[in-house]
C-alpha positions in Angstrom: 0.0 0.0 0.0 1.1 3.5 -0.8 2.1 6.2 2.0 -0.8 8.4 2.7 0.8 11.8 4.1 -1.8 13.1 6.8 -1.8 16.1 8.5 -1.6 16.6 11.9 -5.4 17.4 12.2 -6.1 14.8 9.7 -3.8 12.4 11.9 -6.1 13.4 14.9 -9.4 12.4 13.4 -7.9 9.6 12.3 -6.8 7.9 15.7 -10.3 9.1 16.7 -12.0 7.1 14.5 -9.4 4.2 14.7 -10.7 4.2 18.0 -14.4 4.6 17.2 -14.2 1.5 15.2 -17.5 2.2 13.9 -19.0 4.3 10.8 -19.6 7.4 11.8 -21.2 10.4 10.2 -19.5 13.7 10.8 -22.4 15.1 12.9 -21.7 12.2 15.3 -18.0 12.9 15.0 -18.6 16.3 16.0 -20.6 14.9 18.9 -17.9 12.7 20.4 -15.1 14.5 19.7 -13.6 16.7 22.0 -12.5 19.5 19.7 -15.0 22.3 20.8 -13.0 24.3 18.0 -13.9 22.2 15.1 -17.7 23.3 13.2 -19.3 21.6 11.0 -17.8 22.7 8.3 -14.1 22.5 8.9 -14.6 18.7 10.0 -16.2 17.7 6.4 -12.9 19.9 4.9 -11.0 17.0 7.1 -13.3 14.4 5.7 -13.2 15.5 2.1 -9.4 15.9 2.2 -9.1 12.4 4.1 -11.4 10.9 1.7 -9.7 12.1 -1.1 -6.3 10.5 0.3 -7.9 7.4 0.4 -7.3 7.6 4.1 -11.2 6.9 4.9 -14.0 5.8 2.4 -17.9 5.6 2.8 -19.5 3.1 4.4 -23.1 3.9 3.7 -25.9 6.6 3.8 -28.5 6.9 7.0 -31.2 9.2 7.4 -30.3 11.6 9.6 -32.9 14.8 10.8 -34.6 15.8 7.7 -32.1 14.3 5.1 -29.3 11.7 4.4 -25.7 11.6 6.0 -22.9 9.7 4.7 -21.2 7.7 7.0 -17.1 7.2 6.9 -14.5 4.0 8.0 -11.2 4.5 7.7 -9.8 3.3 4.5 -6.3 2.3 6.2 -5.4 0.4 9.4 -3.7 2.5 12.1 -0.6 -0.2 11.8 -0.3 0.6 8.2 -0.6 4.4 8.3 2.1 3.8 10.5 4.3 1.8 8.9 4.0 3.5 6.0 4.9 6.7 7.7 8.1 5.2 8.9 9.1 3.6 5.4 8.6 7.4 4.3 10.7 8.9 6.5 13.6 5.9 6.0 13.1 3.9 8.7 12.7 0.0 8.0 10.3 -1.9 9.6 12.8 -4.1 10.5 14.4 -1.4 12.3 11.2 -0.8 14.2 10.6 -4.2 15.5 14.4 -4.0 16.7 14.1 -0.5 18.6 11.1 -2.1 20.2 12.1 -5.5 20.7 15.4 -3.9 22.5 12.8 -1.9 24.8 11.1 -4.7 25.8 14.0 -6.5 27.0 15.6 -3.3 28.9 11.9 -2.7 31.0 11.7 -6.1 32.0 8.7 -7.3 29.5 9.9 -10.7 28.5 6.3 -12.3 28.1 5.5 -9.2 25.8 8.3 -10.1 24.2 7.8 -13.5 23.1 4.7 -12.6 22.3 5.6 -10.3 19.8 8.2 -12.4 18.4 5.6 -15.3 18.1 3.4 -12.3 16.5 6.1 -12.1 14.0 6.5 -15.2 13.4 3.1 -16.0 12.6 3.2 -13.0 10.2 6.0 -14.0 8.5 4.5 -17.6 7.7 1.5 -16.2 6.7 3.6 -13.6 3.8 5.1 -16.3 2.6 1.9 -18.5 2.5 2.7 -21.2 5.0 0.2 -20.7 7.5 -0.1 -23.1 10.2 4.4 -23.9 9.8 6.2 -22.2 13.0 7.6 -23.2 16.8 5.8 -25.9 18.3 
């Protein structure tokens, strides 16, 4: 997948609706959010610019007051907008897991840590189409 550059209010509205993990329309973003600064209309400029990224897409139309609303999902996983970030900014993923794998082990989290190297495991298996192979 392609890097989608977000800005940092777009990143914001984003990470709120990773965390919604619902459609929403952008009244009832409005509603939830806690941006008292945002209106109406500067959150569907966030929409519109997200949607044209590709970051979020529709997910359907409800009938909302007197007339239809569109509701939005986010087009991209919060792991891959992430990734993809790195990548952008020339850090491999590889490098990632490393940096975090080394944090682990320096606070102490050695379940967390097998668990994500399992986690990676598993993932590599499954890129390669061997799902199912792996540690006993």
């Amino acid at each position: 997948m392609a890097f989608v550059p977000l800005t940092k209010t777009e990143e914001k509205l984003m990470l709120f609706l990773w965390e919604q993990d619902r459609p929403l329309t952008v009244s009832e973003m409005l509603d939830l959010l806690d941006e008292r600064a945002w209106t109406k209309n500067y959150t569907r400029d966030i929409v519109r610019s997200l949607k044209k990224k590709g970051a979020i897409a529709m997910s359907g139309l409800i009938h909302s007051r007197t007339n239809f609303a569109q509701q939005f999902l986010p087009g991209i996983t919060k792991a891959e907008y992430y990734a993809g970030l790195a990548r952008h900014n020339g850090v491999s993923l590889g490098e990632l897991f490393r940096a975090e794998a080394s944090a682990m082990a320096e606070g102490g989290m050695g379940k967390e840590l097998d668990g994500l190297i399992r986690e990676l495991e598993g993932a590599i298996w499954e890129c390669r189409g061997e799902a199912g192979r792996g540690r006993a």
